[in-house]
Structure formats: C-alpha cells, structure tokens
KERO-293930 format. One line per 4 residues: number of its first residue (from 0); for each residue x, y, z of N, C-alpha, C. Coordinates in steps of 0.05 Angstrom, whole numbers. Atoms other than C-alpha are relative to their C-alpha. Example, Ala and Ser with C-alpha at 12.3 -4.5 7.8 and 13.67 -1.06 7.14 Angstrom:
<sites>
0> 18 -24 0 246 -90 156 18 24 0 | -16 -24 -1 273 -21 143 -15 22 14
</sites>
This chain:
<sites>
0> 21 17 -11 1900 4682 1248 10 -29 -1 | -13 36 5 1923 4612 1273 -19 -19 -5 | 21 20 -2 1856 4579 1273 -2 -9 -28 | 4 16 22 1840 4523 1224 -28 14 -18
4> 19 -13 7 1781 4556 1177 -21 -20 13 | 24 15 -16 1735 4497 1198 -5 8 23 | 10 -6 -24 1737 4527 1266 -7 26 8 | 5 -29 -10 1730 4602 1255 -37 12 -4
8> 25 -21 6 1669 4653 1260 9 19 -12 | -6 -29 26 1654 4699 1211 -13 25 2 | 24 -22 -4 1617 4758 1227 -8 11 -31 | 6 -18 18 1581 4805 1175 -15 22 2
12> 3 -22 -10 1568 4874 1180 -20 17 -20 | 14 -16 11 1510 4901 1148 -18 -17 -21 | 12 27 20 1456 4850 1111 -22 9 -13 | 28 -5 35 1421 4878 1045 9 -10 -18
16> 2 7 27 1429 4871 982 32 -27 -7 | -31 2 0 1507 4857 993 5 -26 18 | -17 16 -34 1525 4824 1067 -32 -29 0 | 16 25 -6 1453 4776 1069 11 -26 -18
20> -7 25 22 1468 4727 1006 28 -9 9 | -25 2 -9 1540 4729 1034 3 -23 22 | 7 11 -20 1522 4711 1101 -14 -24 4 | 18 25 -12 1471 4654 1083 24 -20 -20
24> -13 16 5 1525 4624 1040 27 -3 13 | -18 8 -24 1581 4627 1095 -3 -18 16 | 15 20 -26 1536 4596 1138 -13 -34 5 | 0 32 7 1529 4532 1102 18 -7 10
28> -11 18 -14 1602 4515 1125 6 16 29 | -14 -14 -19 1622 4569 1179 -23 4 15 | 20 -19 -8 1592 4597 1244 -3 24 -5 | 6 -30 10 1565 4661 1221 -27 19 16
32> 21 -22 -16 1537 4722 1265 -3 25 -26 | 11 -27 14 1495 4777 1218 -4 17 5 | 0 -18 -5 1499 4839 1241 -13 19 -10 | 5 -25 12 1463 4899 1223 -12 13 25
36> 5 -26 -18 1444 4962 1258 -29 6 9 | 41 2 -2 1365 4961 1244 -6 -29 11 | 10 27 -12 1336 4919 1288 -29 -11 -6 | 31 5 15 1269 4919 1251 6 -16 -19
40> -8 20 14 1308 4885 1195 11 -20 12 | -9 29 -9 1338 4834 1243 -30 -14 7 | 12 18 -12 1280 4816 1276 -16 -7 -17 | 11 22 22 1249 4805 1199 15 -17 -1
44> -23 24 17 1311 4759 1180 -12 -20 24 | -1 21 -17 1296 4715 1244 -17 -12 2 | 32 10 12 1219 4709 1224 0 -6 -20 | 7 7 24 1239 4687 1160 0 23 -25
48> 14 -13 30 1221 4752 1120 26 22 1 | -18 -12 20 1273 4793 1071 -1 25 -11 | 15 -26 22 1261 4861 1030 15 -4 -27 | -14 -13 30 1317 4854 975 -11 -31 -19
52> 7 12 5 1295 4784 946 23 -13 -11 | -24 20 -6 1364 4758 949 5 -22 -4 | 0 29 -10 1356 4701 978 -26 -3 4 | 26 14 2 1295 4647 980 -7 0 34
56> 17 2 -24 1246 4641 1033 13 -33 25 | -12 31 1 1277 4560 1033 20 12 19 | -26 2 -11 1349 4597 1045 1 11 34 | 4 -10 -35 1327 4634 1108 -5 -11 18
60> 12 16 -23 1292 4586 1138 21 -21 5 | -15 21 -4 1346 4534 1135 26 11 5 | -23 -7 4 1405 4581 1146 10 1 40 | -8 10 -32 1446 4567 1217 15 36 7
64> -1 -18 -11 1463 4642 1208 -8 14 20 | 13 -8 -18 1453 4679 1272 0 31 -3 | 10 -30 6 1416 4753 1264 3 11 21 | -1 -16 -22 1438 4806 1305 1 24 4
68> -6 -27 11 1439 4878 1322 20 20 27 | -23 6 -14 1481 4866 1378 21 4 2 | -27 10 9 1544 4887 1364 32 -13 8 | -17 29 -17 1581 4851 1427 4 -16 -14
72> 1 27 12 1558 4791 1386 20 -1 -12 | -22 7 9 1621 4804 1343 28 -9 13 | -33 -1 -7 1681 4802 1387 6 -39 5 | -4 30 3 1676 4721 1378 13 -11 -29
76> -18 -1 31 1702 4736 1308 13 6 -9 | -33 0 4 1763 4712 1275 -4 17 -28 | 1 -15 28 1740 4742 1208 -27 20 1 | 24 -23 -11 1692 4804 1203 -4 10 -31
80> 4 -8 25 1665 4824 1131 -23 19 8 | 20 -20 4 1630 4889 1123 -5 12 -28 | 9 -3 35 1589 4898 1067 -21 31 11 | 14 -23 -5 1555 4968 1089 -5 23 -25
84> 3 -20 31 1531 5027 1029 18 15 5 | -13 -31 6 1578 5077 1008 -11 12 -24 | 11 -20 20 1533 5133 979 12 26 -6 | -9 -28 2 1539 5199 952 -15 18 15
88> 21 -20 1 1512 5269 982 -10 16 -11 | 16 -8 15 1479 5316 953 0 19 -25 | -23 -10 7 1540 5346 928 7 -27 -26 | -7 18 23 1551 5281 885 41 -5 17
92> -32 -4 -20 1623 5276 946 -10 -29 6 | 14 33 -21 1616 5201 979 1 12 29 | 15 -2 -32 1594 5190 1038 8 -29 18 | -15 21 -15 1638 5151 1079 -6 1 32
96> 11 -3 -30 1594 5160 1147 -1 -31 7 | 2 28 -7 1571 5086 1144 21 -8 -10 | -27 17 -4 1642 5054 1131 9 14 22 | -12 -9 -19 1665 5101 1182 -7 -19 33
100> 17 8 -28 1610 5085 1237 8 -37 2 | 0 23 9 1611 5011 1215 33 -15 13 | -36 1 -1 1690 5006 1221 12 12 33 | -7 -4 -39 1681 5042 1296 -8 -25 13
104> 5 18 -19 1638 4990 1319 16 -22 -5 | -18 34 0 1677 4928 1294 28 1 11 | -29 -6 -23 1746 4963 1328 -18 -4 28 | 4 -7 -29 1708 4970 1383 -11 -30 9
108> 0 36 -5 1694 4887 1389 9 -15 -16 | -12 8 16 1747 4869 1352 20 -27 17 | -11 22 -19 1776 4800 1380 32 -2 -18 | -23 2 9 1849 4795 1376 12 -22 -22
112> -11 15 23 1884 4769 1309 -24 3 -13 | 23 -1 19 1820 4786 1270 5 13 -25 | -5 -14 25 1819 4797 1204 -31 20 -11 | 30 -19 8 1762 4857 1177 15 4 -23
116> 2 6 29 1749 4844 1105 -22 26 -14 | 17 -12 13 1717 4898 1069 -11 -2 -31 | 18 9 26 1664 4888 1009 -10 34 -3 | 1 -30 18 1645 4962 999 5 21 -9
120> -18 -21 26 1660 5008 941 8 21 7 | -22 -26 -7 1710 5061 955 13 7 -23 | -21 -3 21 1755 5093 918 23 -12 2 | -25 16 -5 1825 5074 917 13 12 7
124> -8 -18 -27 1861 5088 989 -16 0 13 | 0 -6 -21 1817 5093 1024 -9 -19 19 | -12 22 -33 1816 5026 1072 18 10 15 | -20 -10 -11 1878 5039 1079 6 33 15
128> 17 -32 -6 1860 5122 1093 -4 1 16 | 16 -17 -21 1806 5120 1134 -5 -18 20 | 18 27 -19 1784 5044 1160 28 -6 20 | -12 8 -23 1853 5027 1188 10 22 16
132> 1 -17 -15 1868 5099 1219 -20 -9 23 | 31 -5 -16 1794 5088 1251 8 -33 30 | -13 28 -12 1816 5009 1274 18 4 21 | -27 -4 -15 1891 5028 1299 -20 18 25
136> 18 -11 -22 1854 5082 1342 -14 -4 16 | 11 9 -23 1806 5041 1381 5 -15 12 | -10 29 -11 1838 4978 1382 21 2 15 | -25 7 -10 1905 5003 1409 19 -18 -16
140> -21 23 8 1942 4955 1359 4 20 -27 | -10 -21 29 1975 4978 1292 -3 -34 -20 | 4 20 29 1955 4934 1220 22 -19 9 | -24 18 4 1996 4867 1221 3 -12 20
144> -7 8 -29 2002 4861 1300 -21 -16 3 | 25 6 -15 1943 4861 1337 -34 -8 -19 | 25 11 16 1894 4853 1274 13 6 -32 | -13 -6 30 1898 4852 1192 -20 5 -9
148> 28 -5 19 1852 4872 1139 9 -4 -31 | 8 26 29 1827 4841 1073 -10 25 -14 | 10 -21 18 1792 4881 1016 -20 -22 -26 | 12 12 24 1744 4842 958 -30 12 -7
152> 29 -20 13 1695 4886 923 -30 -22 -2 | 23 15 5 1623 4859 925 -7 1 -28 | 16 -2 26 1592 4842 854 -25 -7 -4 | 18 9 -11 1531 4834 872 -19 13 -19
156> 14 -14 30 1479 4847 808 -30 -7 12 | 29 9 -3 1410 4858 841 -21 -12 -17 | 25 11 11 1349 4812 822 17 -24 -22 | -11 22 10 1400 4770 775 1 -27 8
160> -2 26 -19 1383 4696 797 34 -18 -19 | -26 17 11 1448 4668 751 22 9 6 | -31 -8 -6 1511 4713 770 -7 11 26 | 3 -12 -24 1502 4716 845 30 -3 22
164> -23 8 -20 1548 4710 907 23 -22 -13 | -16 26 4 1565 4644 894 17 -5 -34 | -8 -6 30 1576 4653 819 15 10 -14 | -17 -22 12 1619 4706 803 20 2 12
168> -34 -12 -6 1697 4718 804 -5 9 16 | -8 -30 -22 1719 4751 873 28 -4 8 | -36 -16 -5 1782 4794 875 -2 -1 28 | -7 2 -37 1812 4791 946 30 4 -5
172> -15 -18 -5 1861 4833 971 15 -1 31 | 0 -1 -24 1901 4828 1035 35 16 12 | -27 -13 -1 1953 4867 1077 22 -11 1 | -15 18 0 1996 4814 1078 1 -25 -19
176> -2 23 11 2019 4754 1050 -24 -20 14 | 21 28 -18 1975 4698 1108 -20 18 -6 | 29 -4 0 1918 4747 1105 -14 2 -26 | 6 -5 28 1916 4742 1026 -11 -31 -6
180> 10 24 1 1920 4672 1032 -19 -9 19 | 33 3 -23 1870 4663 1092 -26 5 -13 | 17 -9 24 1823 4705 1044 -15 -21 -24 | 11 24 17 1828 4656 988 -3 -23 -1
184> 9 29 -8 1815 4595 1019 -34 12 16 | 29 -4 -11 1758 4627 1056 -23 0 -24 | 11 -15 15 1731 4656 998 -12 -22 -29 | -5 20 12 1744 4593 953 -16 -21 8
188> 6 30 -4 1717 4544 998 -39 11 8 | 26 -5 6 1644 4573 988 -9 9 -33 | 4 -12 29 1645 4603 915 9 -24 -21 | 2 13 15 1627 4565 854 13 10 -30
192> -21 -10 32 1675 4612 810 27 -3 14 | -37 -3 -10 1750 4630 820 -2 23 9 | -8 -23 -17 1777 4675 867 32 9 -9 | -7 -19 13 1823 4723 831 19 25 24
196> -15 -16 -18 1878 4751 886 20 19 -9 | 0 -10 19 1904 4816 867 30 11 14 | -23 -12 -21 1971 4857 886 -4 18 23 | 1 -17 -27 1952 4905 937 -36 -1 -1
200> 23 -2 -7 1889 4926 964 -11 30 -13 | 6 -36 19 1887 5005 921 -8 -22 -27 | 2 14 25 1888 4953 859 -35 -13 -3 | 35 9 -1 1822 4909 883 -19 36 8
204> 22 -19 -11 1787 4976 905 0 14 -24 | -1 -10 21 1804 5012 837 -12 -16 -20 | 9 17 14 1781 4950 799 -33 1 -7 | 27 -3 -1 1714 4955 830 -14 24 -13
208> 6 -28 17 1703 5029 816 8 -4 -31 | -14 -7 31 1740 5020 743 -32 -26 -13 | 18 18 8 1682 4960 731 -28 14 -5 | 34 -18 5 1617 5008 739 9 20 -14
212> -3 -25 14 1646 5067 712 6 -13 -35 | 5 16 21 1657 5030 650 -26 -1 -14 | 30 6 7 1584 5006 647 -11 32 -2 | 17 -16 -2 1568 5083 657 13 13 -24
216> -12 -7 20 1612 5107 607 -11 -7 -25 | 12 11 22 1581 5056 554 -29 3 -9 | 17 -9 9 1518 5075 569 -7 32 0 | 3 -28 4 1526 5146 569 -2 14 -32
220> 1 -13 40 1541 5143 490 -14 -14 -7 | 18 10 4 1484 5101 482 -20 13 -2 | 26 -17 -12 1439 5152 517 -5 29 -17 | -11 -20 16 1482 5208 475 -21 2 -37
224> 9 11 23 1460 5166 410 -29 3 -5 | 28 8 -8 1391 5158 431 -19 25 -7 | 15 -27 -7 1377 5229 438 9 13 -39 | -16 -17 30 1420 5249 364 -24 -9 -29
228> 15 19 17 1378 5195 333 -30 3 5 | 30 -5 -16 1311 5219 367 -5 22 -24 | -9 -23 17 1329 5282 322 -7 -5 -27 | -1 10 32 1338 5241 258 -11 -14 -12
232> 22 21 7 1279 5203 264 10 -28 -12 | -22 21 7 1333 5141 264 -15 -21 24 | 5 20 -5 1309 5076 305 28 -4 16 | -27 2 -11 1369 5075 360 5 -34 4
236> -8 25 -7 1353 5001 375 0 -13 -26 | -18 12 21 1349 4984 308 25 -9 -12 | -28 -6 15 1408 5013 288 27 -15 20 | -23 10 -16 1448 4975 353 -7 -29 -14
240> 4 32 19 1412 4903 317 12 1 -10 | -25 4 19 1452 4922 260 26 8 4 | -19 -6 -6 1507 4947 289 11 -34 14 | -12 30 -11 1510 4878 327 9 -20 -11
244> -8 28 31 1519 4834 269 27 4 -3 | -29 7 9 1595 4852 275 9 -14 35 | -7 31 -22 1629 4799 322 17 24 28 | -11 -19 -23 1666 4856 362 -11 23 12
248> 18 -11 -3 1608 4898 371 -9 -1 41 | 0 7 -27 1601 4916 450 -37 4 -1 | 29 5 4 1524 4897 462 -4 30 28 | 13 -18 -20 1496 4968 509 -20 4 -10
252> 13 -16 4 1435 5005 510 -17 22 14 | 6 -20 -10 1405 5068 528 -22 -6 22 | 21 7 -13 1366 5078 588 1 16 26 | -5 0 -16 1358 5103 655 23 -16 19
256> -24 12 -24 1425 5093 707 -4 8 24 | 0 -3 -21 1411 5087 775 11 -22 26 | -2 21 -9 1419 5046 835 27 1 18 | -25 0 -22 1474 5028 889 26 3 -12
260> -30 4 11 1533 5029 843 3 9 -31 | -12 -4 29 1535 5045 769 -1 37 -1 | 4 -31 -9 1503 5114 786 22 17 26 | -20 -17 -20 1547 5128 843 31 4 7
264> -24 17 2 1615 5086 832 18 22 -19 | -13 -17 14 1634 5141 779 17 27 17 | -6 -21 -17 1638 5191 831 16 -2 17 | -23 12 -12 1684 5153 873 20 15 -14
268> -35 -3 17 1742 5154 825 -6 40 -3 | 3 -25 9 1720 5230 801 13 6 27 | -16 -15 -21 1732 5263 868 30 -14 8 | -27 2 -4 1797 5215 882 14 19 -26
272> -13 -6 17 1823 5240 815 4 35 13 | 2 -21 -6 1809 5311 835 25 17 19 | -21 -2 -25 1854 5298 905 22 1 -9 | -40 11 18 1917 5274 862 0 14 -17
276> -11 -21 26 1909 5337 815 -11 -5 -31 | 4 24 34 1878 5293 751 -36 6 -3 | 28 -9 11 1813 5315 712 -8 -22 -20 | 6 19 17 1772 5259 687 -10 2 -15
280> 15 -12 12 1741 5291 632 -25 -15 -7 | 23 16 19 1706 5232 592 -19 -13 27 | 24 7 -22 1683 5201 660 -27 20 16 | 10 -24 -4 1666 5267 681 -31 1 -9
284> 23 -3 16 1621 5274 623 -19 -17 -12 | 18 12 0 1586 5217 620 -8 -5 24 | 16 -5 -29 1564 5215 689 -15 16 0 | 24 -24 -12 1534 5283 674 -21 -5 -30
288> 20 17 12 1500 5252 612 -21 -14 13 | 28 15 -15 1468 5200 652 -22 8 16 | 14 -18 -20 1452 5246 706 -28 20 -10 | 17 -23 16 1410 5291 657 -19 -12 -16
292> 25 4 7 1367 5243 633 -35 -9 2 | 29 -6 -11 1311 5247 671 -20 30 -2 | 12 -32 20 1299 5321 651 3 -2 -27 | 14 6 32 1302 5292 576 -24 -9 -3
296> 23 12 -2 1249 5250 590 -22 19 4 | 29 -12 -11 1205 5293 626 7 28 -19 | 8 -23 30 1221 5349 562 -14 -10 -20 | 10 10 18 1200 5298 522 -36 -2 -4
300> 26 -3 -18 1133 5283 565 -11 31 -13 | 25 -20 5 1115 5360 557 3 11 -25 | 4 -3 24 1134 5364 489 -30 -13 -9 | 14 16 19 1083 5307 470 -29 15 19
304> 15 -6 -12 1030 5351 526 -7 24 -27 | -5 -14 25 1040 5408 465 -4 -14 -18 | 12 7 28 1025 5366 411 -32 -9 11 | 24 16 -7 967 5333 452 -19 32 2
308> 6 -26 -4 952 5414 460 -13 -1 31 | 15 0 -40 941 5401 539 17 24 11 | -22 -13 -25 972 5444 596 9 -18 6 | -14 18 -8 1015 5408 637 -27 -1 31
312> 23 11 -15 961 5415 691 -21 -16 -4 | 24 14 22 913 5377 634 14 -20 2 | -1 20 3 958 5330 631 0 -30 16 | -4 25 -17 952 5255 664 20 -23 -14
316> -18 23 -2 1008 5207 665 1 -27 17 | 4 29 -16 1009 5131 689 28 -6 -10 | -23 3 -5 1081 5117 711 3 -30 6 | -7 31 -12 1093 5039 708 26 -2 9
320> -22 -1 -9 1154 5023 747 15 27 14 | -15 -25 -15 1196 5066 800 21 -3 18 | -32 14 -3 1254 5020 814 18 4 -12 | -21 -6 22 1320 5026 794 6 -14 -13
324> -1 25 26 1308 4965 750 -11 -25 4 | 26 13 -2 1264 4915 730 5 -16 28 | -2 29 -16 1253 4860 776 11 3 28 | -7 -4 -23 1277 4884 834 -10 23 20
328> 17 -12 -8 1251 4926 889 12 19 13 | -21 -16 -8 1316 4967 905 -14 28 -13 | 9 -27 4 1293 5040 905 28 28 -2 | -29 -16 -7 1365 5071 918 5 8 -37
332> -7 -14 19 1383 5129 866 -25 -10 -24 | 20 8 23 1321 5112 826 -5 19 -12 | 17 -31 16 1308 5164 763 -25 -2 -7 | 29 13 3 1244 5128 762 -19 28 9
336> 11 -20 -24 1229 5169 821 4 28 -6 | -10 -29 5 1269 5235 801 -19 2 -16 | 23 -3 23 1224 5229 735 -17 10 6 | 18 -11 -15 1165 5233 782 -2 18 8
340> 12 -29 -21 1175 5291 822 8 20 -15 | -3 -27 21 1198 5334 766 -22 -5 -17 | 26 -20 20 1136 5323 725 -20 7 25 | 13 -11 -21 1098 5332 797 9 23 2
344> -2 -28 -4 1129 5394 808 -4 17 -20 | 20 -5 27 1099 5416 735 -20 -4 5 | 36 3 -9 1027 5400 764 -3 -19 -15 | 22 23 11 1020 5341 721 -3 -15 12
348> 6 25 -17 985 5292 744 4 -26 -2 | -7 26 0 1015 5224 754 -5 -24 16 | 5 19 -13 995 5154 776 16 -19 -7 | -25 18 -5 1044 5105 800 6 -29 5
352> 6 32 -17 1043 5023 802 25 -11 -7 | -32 16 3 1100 4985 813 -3 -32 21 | 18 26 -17 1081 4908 836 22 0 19 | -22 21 -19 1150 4894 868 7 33 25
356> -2 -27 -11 1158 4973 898 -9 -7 33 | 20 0 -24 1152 4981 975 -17 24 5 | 17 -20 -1 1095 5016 989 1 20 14 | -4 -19 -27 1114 5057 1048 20 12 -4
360> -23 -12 21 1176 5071 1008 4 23 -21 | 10 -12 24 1144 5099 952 -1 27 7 | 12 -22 -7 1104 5142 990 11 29 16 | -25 -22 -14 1163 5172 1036 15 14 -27
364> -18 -17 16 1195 5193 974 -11 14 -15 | 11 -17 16 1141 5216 931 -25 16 11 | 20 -9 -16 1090 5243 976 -25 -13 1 | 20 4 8 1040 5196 945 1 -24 0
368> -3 17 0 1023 5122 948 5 -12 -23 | -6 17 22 1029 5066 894 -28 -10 -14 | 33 20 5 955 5037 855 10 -25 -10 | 6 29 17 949 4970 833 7 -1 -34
372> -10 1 19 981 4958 769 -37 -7 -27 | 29 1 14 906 4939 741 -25 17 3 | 15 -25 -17 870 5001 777 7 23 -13 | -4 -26 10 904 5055 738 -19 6 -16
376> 23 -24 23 858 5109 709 5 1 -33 | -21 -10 26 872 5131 636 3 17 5 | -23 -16 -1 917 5173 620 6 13 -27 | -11 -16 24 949 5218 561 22 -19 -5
380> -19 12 8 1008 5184 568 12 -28 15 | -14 24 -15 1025 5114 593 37 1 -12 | -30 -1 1 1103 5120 607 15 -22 17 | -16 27 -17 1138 5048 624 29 5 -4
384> -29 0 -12 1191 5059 659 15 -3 2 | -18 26 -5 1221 5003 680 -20 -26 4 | 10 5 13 1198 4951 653 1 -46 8 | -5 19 -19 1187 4896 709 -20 -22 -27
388> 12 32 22 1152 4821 676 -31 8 6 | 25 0 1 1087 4842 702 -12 14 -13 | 5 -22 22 1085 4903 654 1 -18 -28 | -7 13 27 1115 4870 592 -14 -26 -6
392> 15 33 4 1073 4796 596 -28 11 -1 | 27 -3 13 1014 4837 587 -14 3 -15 | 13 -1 40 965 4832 524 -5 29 -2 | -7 -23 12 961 4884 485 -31 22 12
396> 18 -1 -15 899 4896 515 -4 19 26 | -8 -6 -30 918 4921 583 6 26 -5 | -13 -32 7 954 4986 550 -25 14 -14 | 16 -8 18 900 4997 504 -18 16 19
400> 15 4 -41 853 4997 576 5 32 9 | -13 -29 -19 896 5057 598 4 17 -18 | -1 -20 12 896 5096 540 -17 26 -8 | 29 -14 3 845 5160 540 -4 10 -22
404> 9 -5 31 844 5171 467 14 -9 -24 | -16 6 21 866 5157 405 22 13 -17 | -25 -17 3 917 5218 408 17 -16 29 | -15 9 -21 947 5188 474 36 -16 -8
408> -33 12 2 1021 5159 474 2 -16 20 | -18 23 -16 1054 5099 504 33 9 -7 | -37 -15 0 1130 5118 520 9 -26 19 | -1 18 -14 1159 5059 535 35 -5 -15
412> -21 -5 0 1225 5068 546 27 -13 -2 | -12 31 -5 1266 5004 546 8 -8 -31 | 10 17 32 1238 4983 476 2 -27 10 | -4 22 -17 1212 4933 517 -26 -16 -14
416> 20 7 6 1138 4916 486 -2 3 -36 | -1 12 25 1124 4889 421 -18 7 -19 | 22 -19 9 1088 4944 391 -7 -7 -37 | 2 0 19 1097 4925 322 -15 -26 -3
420> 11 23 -6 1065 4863 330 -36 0 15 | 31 -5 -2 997 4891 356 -16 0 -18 | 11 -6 12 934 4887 325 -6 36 -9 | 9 -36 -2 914 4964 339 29 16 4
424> -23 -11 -8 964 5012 331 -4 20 11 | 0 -25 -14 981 5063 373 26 20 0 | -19 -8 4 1021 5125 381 26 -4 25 | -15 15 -14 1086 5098 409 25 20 0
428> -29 -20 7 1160 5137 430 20 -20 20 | -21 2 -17 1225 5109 456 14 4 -6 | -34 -16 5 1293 5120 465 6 -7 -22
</sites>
C-alpha cells in the first residue's frame, strides 16, 4: 500500500460487540465505511441507536463513520478489518461460515493493493487456510501481489468501560514485512496502549485462543473446587480470601462461562489439536467442566425442591439475570439461559427479569418473555444468576419481597449479596 495513512479508508466488516468501538475510533482520524450485513442494525447505527452498549450515545452521534450494508461501499478501501463471530455448532466444531461468507464479499470488492486485517478468533492456520485460499480465488491475485493480509486478535471485554479498544495491547500480525509495519502505525496512531507486533500470523492467532483458554482452564478448577467444597460444607470464597493473602496467589472464581469467547475459544485450539494428531487432555477437561455446570446447578435447584418436599411441578423459581454476564446485554452462549430451559423442561416453574436483557431475545430463546425486575411473584427459590447492579444495589428488602416462606432459598450464585450483613436471615446457597 503506497498511500500515506492520512489519506487511506478503512473499511470494517461486521459492527457488534467487536468491529463498532473499532470503527468509531478509526473514524476520529481515518475515513471509515461500517459494514455489516443486517441492514436493520445499520439503519439503527445511522439513527443513533446501538444494542451492545459499546459505545456512547455522544460517540455515535459525533462519529464521521459511514454505516453501510452495501458492500460495493468497500472497494474504496485501502485497508479492510473484519471483525465478524466465529462460533461453534452444535457439535462444539467452529463455525467458520461467517469468516468464510465475510472474506467472499470483501474479495469480491477488494480494491487493488488492499490490505484485509482480520480481528476474529480462529485457530491457528487458518487465515492463512481458508481466508487467503477464499481471496486468491476471487480476486485473481495471489497474497503479496495484488493484495496482503494482516491478523490482530480483538480483545474486546464486553460491558468493561476501562480496558476497551482504545486501551488494551494489540498484537498485529502481517504477511510481510510493509504490511506488519503499515499495521502498526495504523494501529498505533489510534490506541492509547502499545501495539505488540508478533512473528507470523499462526503466532498472533494462537495467542488469542491460548488467552481464553487459560481463563477457562482457571476457572474450571475453581468450579471443580466449588463443587468438592459444597460437599465439605467448606466456604469456597472464603477459602480463595485466604488463599489470597499469598502475593502469588492467581485471583479466579467459580461461576458460570459463557459468552463469545472464553466458552467457545477452547474449542478452537481442541479440534486444531485433534488435526495435527495431539490430545489436549487438561483443556479438554476443563471445557467439559465448565460445560456441565448448568446441570449442577439445576441438581442443586431440585435437590433444595426435596428438602422444600415440593415436586418439581410445585416448584416456583425467580431467575434474576440471563446474560452471559453482568452488565451487559450479550446473550451469546448464555448458561443463564441453558439453566432455564433445563429446569423448564422439569415443569418448574420459572420467572425471568433481566433489566439490560433484550426482550424479543429472551423470548426467541426461551419461549417466554422477561417481567419487570420489581413484578416478580414469590417464589421457593430466588436464584441470582448473574448478578447485574440492579440486582445487587438492592435493600435487603427487595429479596425478602420475593420470598414465599420462611423455608424458601436465595441461591445466589456469584457470592455477590451481603447476606451476612442482613438484619433477617435467610436460607442462603452458593458456589
């Protein structure tokens, strides 16, 4: 790319959670076209309105990014970043349909000497694999010639307002020498951390996967602990307080894992390992830890229906939260949700409020809408979930409200509310 960066466009390929915050901070110095495929989400971005809560109402309105769903609109761009999902199916295999599809259309209005930068999590190989096979093929040109490609994992920590875009280290990766350095001046001359250029592009894509699997790994023996210590009538968060008092002490704790990446990012590397002959055991098995504890929970649930001496058709549950974590309104891989429809498919009866939850969201996945977080019925068992500020900032009062007897349980799962500290006590369980 000979152009000066002051004079290039940037495109971006796919604007949620990932490609928007990206896009409105490009677009302070660069021209920047937004791309995405839903044109119901463009024509919110261009009225101002958002779903992931990303970015401010302020940043949209003042951002010179142009929303599109268009995808002509790209072939004016010298640089092209696609931030698109790579999920799993149902198989727990990825699901490389949207990088595929994503990676057709940007060959297919790809302006010559362009560089396409990819931001989403793969395993390691496969840019190189599947995206420039897919490229070379439409474009007629081969890597290096007619176009180049980049690689820098997104780190993108939903609902976090302190380690965002602009904030956090980004690895960048490029097939060459100029497109490594093109990268980190791009990359640099918007970001308020360091940009971290790595040797190849298998290295940044392994990094990313090796960063969540990590986090799932740590809390898988957390979750392990949780459950040993449930047993031994042991205090698991206690016992991590005191465990923390040593200076090298890694701070985790148990909990539901869901969500665009810590839940799914394991499975990446697993099936590569699989291709190259290599059995990941420990990742293996904490993945299937995490995976399994939403059927702890809901054993636990009809354990405490048996002491309460209910059926499970007797019993009523009030489900606060059904995101994959507080504060945010991301619903992807939520066990919030799995939780739900396995004690629904037991006939108990559950009611569901979640302030930040979309409502039309909810209801596509659980067959049932959302109440008002101050409207719930009582219940046998109030079970907080996830354990957004509008749950936890409430007086003690509010739970008490929802409780239908003085056998009832609060299961609040987090060890998020400050039960010891109530006037009235109640019967209380967490991890």
């Amino acid at each position: 790319m000979d152009k000066q960066l002051d004079d290039i466009c940037i495109g971006m390929v796919g604007l949620g959670y990932v490609g928007l915050p990206a896009a409105i901070a490009f677009a302070a110095l660069y021209d920047v076209i937004g791309y995405d495929i839903e044109k119901q989400k463009v024509d919110a971005l261009r009225k101002g309105r958002e779903g992931t809560g990303e970015v401010t109402e302020e940043e949209l309105a003042n951002t010179t990014c142009r929303f599109t769903s268009d995808p002509s609109d790209l072939n004016i761009c010298d640089v092209i970043i696609v931030a698109v999902p790579t999920p799993i199916d149902k198989n727990n295999r990825p699901d490389l349909s949207y990088l595929e599809k994503a990676t057709e259309t940007v060959a297919s209005h790809l302006k010559d000497g362009a560089i396409v930068v990819y931001e989403s999590t793969v395993y390691p190989g496969a840019t190189e694999e599947i995206c420039i096979p897919i490229l070379e093929r439409i474009t007629g040109f081969s890597v290096g010639e007619g176009f180049s490609i980049g690689y820098s994992p997104e780190r993108i920590n939903p609902g976090d307002k302190k380690n965002t875009f602009k904030t956090i280290g980004k690895l960048v990766a490029g097939y060459d020498q100029v497109t490594l350095d093109t990268l980190i001046a791009l990359y640099g001359s918007v970001l308020e951390a360091p940009v971290y250029p790595v040797a190849s592009i298998k290295v940044a894509e392994a990094a990313k996967v090796v960063e969540n699997t990590q986090r799932d790994v740590n809390i898988a023996y957390m979750n392990e602990l949780a459950q040993l210590f449930d047993k031994m009538d042991i205090d698991i968060f206690e016992v991590l307080a005191a465990a923390g008092t040593k200076w090298n002490f890694i701070p985790f704790e148990p909990g539901l894992v869901g969500g665009h990446c810590i839940s799914v990012d394991p499975y990446y590397l697993i099936e590569k390992a699989k291709n190259v002959g290599f059995t990941p055991a420990l990742i293996s098995t904490a993945r299937n830890q995490n995976a399994k504890m939403g059927k702890y929970i809901v054993d636990k649930i009809t354990n405490v229906a048996n002491e309460l001496n209910l059926t499970n058709r007797e019993l009523k549950v009030n489900v606060l939260g059904v995101t994959f974590k507080e504060n945010v309104p991301d619903l992807r891989n939520s066990m919030a949700i799995d939780i739900v429809k396995l004690l629904k498919e037991k006939g108990i009866h559950v009611h569901m409020a979640d302030p930040v939850a979309n409502e039309e969201e909810v209801e596509e996945m659980c067959g049932e809408g959302i109440s008002a977080y101050h409207e719930l019925p009582s219940a046998d068992i109030v079970l907080l979930l996830v354990p957004h500020n509008q749950f936890t900032k409430q007086p003690e009062e509010y739970y008490h409200a929802m409780l239908k007897s003085e056998q009832s349980v609060i299961i609040d799962l987090k060890n998020r509310l400050s039960i010891d500290q109530w006037n009235k006590k109640v019967n209380y369980w967490t991890l």
